[in-house]
C-alpha positions in Angstrom: 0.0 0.0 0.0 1.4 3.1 -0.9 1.7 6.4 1.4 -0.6 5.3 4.6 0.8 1.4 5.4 1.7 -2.0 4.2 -0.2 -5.0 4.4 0.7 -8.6 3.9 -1.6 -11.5 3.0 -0.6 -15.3 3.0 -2.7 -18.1 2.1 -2.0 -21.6 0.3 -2.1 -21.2 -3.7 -1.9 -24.1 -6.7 0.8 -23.1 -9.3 0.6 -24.9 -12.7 3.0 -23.4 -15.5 1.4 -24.3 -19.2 4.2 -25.6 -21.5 4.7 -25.4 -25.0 4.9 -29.0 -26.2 2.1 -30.3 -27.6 0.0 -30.4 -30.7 0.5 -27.8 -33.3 2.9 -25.2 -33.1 4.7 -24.6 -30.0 5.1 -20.7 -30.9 1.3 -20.3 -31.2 0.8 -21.3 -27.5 0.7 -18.8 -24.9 3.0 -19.0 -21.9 1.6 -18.0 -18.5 4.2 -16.8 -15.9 3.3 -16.8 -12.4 3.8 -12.8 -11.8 0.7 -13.0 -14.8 -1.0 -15.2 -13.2 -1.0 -13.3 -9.9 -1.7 -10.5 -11.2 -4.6 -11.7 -13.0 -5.3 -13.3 -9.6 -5.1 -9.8 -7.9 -7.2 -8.2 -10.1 -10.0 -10.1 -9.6 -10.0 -9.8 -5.8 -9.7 -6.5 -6.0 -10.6 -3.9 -8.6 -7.6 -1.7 -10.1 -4.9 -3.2 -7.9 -1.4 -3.9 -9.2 1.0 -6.7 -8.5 4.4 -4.9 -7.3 6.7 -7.4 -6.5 6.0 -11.1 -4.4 8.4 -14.4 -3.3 7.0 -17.6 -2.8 8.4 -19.5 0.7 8.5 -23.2 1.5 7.8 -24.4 -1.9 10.4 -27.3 -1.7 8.8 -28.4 1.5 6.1 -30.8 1.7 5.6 -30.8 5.2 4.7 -26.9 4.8 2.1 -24.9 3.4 3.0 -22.7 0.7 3.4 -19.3 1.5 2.9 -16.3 -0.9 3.7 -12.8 0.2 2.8 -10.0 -2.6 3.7 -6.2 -2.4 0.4 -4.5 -3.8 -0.7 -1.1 -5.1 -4.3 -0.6 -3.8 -6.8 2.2 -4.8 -9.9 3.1 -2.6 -8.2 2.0 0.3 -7.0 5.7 2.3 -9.3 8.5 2.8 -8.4 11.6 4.3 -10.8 13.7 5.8 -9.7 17.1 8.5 -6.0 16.3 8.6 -6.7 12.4 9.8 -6.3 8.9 7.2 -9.2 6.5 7.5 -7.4 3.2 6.3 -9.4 0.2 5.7 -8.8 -2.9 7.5 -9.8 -5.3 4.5 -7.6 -5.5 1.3 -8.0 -8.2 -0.6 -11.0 -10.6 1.4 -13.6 -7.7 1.4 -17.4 -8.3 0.6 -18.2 -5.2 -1.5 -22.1 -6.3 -1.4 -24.0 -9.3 -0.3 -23.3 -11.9 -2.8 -26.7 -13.9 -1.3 -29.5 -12.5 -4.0 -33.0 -11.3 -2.1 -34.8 -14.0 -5.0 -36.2 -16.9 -3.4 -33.9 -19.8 -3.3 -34.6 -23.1 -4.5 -31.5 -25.2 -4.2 -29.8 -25.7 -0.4 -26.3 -24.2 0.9 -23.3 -26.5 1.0 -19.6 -26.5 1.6 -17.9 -29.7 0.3 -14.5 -29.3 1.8 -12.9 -26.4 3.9 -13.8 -22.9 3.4 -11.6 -20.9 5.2 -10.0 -17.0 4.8 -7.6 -15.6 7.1 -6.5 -12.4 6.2 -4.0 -10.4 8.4 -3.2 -6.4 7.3 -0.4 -4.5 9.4 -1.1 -1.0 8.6 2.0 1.2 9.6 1.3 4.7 10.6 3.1 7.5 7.6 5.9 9.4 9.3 4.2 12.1 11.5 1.3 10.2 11.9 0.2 7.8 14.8 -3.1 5.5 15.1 -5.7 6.9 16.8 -8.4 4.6 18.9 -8.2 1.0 16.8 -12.3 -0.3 16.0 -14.3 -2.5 17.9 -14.3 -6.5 17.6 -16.7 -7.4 15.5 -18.0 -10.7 15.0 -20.7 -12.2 13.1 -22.4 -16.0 12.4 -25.1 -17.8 10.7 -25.7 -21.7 10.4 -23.0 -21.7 7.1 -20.6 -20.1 8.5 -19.1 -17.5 11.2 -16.8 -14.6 10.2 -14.6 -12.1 12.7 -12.8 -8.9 12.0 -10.4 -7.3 14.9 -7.7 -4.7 14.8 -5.3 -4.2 17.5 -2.3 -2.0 17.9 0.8 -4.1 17.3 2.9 -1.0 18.6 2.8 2.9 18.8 3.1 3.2 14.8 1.2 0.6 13.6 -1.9 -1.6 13.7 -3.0 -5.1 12.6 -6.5 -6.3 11.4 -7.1 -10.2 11.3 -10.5 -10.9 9.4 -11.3 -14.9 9.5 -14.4 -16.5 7.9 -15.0 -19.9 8.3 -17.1 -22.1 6.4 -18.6 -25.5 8.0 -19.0 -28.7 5.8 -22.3 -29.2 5.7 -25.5 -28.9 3.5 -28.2 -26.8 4.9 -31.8 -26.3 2.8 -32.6 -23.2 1.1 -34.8 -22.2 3.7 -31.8 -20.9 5.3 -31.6 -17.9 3.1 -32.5 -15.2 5.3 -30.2 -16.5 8.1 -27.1 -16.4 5.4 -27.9 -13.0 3.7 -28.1 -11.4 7.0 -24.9 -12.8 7.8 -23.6 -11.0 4.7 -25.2 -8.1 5.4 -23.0 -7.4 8.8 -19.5 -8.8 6.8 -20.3 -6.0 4.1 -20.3 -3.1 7.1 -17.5 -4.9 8.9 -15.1 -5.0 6.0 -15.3 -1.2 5.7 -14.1 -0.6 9.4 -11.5 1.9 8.6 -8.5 2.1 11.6 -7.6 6.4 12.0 -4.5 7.8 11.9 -3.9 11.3 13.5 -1.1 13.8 13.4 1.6 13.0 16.3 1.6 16.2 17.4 -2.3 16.4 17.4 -2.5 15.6 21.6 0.3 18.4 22.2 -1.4 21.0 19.8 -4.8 20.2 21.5 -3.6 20.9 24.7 -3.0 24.9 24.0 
């Protein structure tokens, strides 16, 4: 994030390189690199942002999960309003609107397999700025799945935001609709909490 923090995300990701050999001519087919692939990745998460740089840890280790750190340039994400930043505690994770449509349902809900996302964002404080007082807990569930956002200062200069949704395995009938979408409903306003930052010498000046 440029100017008001840095964030880092990790979470397990599937590589597959496409080669050349094959039928036809191997000019004619495309090759994928990973850096296109995450950024293609990147985009779709999140609108306008760009892939800067990443490194990819334990990848020779079985016994590990693979780890993926990106460097990111993230629009939409600082505001600044009367000499404070309002950053938001969500980059990549966020529900922008309630992806559960108000039509009646027909078919049920189900999760398969594990549905989990752990996001973690460190949001350091721009030189001459502090935090100000970090957000509430917030912490929401349904009968699908439960979903927590909380940002704590890490030290005088920085904060960190942990969001975690968790998905159960499990089929639930559509009847559950209105349970889920309300869910939804209180992840949308929760993933735009926005963590202040005010000028260092705000306390002081207020104190003439």
């Amino acid at each position: 994030m440029n100017g008001a923090g840095s964030w880092s995300r990790i979470y397990p990701l599937r590589i597959i390189e496409r080669g050349t050999s094959g039928v036809g001519n191997p000019a004619a087919v495309p090759v994928v690199t990973t850096t296109e692939r995450l950024s293609i990745a990147t985009e779709k998460k999140r609108n306008g942002a760009v892939l800067s740089s990443y490194t990819i840890e334990d990848i020779e280790d079985q016994d590990k999960p693979l780890r993926l750190k990106m460097s990111l340039q993230v629009p939409g994400l600082v505001t600044s309003a009367d000499e404070v930043l309002l950053v938001r505690g969500c980059v990549l994770t966020c529900k922008e609107s309630n992806p559960i449509s108000r039509a009646p349902r027909q078919y049920p809900f189900y999760v398969d397999r594990g549905w989990n996302e752990d996001e973690s964002v460190v949001i350091q404080a721009p030189q001459g700025m502090k935090p100000s007082q970090a957000p509430p807990l917030f912490s929401t569930k349904s009968s699908v799945a439960t979903h927590t956002l909380s940002c704590t200062s890490v030290d005088d200069q920085s904060v960190k935001c942990s969001h975690l949704f968790v998905g159960r395995r499990n089929r639930w009938p559509a009847s559950e609709q209105a349970n889920v979408r309300a869910m939804y409903d209180k992840i949308v306003e929760a993933d735009r909490t926005t963590v202040a930052f005010e000028r260092s010498d705000a306390g002081a000046a207020g104190g003439h």
